[in-house]
N, C-alpha and C positions, 0 to 999 in steps of 0.2 A: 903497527899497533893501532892503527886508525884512531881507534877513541878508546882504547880499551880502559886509561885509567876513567875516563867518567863512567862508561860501563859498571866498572865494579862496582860505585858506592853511588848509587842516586837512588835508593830508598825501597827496592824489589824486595824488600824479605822481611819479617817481623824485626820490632825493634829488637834491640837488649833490653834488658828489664830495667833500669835507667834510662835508658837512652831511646832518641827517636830520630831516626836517621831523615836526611831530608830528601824531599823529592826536587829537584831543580834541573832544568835546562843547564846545556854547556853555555858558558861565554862566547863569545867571537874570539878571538886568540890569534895572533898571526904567526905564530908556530906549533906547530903538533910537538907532542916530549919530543920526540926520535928526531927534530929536526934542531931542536932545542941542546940537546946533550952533544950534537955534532957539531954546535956554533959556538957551543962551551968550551970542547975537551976534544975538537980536530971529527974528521973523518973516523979514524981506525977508532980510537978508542970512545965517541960516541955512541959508534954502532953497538961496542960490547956494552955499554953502558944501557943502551936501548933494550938489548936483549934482555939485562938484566931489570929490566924495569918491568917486561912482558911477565917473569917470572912473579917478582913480585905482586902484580896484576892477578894472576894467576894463584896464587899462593893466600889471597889478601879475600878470591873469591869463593875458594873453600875455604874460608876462615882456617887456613894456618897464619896467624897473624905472628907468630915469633919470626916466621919463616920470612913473613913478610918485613915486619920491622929490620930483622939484619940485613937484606939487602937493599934496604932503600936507605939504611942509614949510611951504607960504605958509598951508595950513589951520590947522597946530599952531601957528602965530606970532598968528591969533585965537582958537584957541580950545583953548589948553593942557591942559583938564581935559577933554576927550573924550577916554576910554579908547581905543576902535576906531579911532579916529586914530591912537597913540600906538601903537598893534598894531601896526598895516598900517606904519607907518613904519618900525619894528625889523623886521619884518619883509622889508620892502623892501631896507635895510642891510644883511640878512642876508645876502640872497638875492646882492648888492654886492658881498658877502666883506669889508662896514667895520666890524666885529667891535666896535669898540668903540663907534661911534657908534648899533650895534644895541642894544646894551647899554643906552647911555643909554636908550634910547626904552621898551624891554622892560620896566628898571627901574620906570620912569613908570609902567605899563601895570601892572605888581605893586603897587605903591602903590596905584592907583587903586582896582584892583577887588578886591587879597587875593588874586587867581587864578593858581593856578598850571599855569595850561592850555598856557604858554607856556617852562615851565620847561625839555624838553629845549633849547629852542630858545638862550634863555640858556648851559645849561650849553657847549652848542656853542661857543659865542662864545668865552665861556672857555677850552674846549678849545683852541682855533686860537690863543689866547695865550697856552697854557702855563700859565694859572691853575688848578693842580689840585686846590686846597683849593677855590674856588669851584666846581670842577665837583663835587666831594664831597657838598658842602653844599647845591645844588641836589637831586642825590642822594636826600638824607636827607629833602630837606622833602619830597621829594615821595613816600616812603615813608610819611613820617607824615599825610599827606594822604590817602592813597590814591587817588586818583582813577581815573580807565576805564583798563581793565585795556591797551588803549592809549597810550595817554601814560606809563606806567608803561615799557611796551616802550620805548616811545619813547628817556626817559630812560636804561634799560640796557643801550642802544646806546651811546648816547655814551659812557657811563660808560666801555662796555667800549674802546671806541672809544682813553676817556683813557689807559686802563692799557695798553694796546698801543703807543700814544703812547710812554709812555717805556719801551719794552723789554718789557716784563710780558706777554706773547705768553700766555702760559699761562694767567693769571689775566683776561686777558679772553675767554678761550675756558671758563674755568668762570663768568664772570659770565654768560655767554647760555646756554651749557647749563645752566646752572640751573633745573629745571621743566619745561625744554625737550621736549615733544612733538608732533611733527609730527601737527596736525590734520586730523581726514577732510575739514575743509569749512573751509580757513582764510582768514581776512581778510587783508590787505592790510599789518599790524603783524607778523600770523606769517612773512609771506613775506619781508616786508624784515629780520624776524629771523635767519630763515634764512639769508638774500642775506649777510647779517654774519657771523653764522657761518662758515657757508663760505669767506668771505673768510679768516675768520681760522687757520679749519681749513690752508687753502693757506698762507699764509704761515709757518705753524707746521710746513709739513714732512708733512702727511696729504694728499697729492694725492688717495688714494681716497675719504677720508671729505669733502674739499672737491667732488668732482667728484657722486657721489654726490645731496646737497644743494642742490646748485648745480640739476641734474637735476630735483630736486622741484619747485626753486621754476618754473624754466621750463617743466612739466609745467602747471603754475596758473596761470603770469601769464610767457609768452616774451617779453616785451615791459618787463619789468621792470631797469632798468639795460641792462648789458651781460653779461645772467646768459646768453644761448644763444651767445653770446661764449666765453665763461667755460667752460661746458660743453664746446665744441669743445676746446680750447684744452689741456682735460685727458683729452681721449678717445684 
């Protein structure tokens, strides 16, 4: 399975409409799952375990996420301290919209390994509950972390995300303009920043500078959300 659980979920597909999945680099790790479930639960019944993880992996990538959830839950019930388990399973949760039961898993998943590669994803959860001291504080660790200039995005999405949440239109329209410069050659974190922006440009009342925006991003990536949607919509 080489990498296959980071594969699945590092941020290649439009978000959910909550949600905004993150872009991050894998950890340094000094075990891959499959060598991990082997050091857990022997030789023989590792390897089944491995397999069943593939599927998961697999099942988690066409969003069959039930499919997914059952068997990484009979997984995590032997073999609790496998990090990429404990990933894929919050992230499955996520994907659910079981906010809290993603939570648990996520948390696990920060114990385990220290990483906060997973932190927008957390904060999200939060968000959808109205926990805005916890989305803060996600926030903040991950300002002091620093981490790929990705994940970082990631998180000041949601953040902004939070502060529109409750009314605060304004302040999360300077939390994403902040630094904010449309790149000649931009990835996939700038675009979905943009995609947010503009969201929030429109709901704040600037139909020309949301339509605008919206435009760039479809210019780069039409197939991104419902952004050539969007573009029509204000033309």
């Amino acid at each position: 399975m080489a990498d296959a659980v980071a594969a699945v979920e590092r941020g290649r597909s439009a978000p959910p409409p909550r949600a905004r999945k993150p872009l991050a680099a894998r950890p340094a790790r000094q075990l891959d799952p499959h060598q991990a479930l082997v050091v857990a639960c022997g030789e023989r019944r590792g390897t089944r375990l491995a397999r069943r993880l593939d599927e998961a992996a697999e099942a988690f990538a066409d969003e069959r996420f039930d499919d997914a959830r059952r068997l990484l839950t009979a997984i995590v019930r032997e073999a609790p301290d496998v990090a990429e388990v404990r990933e894929l399973l919050g992230l499955t949760y996520y994907r659910l919209g079981r906010w809290s039961a993603a939570i648990d898993q996520l948390e696990r998943f920060r114990e385990l390994t220290g990483s906060t590669e997973q932190h927008p994803v957390l904060a999200d959860c939060h968000r959808a509950l109205g926990r805005w001291d916890d989305v803060e504080e996600l926030w903040h660790e991950l300002g002091e972390q620093s981490p790929s200039a990705a994940l970082v995005t990631e998180g000041r999405i949601v953040r902004a995300g939070a502060l529109a949440d409750r009314g605060d239109l304004a302040g999360a329209v300077r939390e994403l303009e902040k630094g904010w410069r449309p790149p000649k050659r931009p990835r996939p974190h700038h675009l979905r920043r943009a995609y947010a922006l503009a969201d929030l440009y429109e709901r704040a009342g600037s139909p020309t500078r949301a339509r605008e925006l919206f435009a760039w991003v479809a210019h780069h990536d039409p197939g991104l959300a419902d952004v050539t949607e969007r573009v029509r919509s204000l033309s």
